[in-house]
C-alpha positions as CSV (number, residue, x, y, z in Angstrom):
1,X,0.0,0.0,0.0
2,X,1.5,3.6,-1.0
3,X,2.3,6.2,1.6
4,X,0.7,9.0,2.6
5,X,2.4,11.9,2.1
6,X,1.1,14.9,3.7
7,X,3.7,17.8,2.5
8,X,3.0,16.8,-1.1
9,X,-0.9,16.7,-0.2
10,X,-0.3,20.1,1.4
11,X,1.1,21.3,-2.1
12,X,-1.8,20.1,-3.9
13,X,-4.1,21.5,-2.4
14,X,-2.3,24.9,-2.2
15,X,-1.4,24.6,-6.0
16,X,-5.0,24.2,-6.7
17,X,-6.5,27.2,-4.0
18,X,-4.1,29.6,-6.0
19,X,-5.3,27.9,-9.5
20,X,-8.7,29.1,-8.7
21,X,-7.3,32.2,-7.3
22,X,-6.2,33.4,-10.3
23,X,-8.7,32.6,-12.6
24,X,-11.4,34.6,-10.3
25,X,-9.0,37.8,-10.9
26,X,-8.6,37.1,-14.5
27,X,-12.7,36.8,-15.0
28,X,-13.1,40.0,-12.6
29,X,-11.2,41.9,-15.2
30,X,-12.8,41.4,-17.6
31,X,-16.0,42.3,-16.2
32,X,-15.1,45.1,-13.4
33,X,-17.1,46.0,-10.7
34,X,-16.9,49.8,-11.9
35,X,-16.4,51.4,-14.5
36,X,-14.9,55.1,-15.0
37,X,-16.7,57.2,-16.9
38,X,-20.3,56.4,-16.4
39,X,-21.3,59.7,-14.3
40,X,-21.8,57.0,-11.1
41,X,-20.0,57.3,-8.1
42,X,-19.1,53.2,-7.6
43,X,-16.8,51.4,-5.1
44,X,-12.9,52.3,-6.3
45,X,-14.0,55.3,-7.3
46,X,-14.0,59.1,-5.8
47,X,-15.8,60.7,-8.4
48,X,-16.9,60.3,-11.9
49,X,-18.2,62.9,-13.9
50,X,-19.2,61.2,-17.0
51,X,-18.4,60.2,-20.4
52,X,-14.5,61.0,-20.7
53,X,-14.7,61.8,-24.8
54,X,-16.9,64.6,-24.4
55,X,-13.7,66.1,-22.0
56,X,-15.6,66.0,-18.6
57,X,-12.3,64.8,-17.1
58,X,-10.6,67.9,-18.3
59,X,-13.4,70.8,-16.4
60,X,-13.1,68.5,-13.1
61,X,-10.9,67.9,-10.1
62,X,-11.3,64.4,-10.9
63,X,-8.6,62.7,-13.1
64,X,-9.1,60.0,-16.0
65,X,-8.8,57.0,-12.7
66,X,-11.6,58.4,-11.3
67,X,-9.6,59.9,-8.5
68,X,-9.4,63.0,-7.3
69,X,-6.8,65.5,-8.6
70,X,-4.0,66.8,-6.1
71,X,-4.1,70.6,-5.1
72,X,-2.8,72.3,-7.6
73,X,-3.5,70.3,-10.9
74,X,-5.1,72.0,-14.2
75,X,-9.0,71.4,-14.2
76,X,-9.6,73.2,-17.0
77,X,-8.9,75.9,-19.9
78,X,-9.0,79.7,-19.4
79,X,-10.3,81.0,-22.5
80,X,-7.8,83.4,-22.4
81,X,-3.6,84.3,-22.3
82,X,-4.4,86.8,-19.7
83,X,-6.1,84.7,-17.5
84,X,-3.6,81.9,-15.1
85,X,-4.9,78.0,-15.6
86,X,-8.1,77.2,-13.4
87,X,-6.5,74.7,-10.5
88,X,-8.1,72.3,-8.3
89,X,-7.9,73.4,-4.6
90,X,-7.6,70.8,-1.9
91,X,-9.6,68.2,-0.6
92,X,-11.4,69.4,2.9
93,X,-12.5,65.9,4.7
94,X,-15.2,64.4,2.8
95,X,-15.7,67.7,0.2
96,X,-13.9,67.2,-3.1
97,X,-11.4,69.3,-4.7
98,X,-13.4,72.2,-6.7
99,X,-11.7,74.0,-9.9
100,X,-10.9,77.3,-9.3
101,X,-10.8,79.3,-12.4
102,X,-7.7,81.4,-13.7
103,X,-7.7,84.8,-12.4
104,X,-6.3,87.8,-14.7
105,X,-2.7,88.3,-15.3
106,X,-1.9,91.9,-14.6
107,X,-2.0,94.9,-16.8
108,X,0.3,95.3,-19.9
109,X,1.6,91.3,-19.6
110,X,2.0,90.2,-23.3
111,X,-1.0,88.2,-25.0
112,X,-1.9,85.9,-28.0
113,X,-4.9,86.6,-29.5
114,X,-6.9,83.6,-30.0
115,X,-7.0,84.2,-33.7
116,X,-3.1,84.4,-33.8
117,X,-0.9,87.9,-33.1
118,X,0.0,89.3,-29.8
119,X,-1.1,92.1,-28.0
120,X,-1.2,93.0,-23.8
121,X,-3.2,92.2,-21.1
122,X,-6.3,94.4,-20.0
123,X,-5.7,93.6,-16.3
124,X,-9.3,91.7,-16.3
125,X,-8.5,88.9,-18.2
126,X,-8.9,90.0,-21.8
127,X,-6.1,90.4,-24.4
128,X,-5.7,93.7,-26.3
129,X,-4.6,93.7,-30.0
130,X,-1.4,95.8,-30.3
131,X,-2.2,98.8,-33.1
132,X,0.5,100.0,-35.2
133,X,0.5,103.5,-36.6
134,X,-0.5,103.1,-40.6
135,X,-1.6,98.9,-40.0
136,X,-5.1,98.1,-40.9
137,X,-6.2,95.2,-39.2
138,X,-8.3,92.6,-40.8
């Protein structure tokens, strides 16, 4: 009659426990328990405000994870040369982060215009086209 042996029993049965293991995490996946994106709050996540190809990610303190952006991080655009990047502030306990916008650069800082050219700052966010003596502008 052939021997018991319980250390190669032992491996067995470990050998199989992480066998199983492994192909629970490969079939949880492929079908997560969240998903990013979809505009709910689910477990894993700390925000999620929507559909990230219609740039909701980029006007939120949240990032692309579904985390929430350190202090300090670009949460959207300014519109304008004259105006500093809109930054997320800090988390405060359980509030999240909120985007601050830009706030104007001051007076006579130089611009581009959004349709190309420079000019200088208004000091209220707004850059001036620069007029030249004897240059009609289009």
């Amino acid at each position: 009659m052939p021997q018991f042996n319980s250390q190669l029993f032992v491996l067995v049965v470990l050998l199989a426990t992480i066998t199983s293991l492994l192909a629970q995490s490969f079939s949880a996946s492929s079908n997560p328990r969240f998903t990013c994106g979809n505009g709910v709050v689910e477990v894993g996540e700390q925000c999620d405000p929507g559909i990230k190809s219609q740039g909701a990610f980029i006007h939120t303190c949240c990032n692309g994870l579904c985390q929430y952006k350190h202090k300090g991080r670009q949460c959207g655009y300014r519109g304008s040369t004259c105006l500093t990047l809109p930054r997320c502030d800090s988390t405060r306990g359980s509030v999240a982060p909120q985007c601050i916008p830009g706030h104007p650069k001051r007076k006579g800082n130089g611009c581009l215009l959004l349709g190309g050219g420079t000019g200088f700052c208004d000091g209220f966010g707004v850059c001036i086209a620069v007029q030249r003596p004897g240059v009609n502008p289009l």
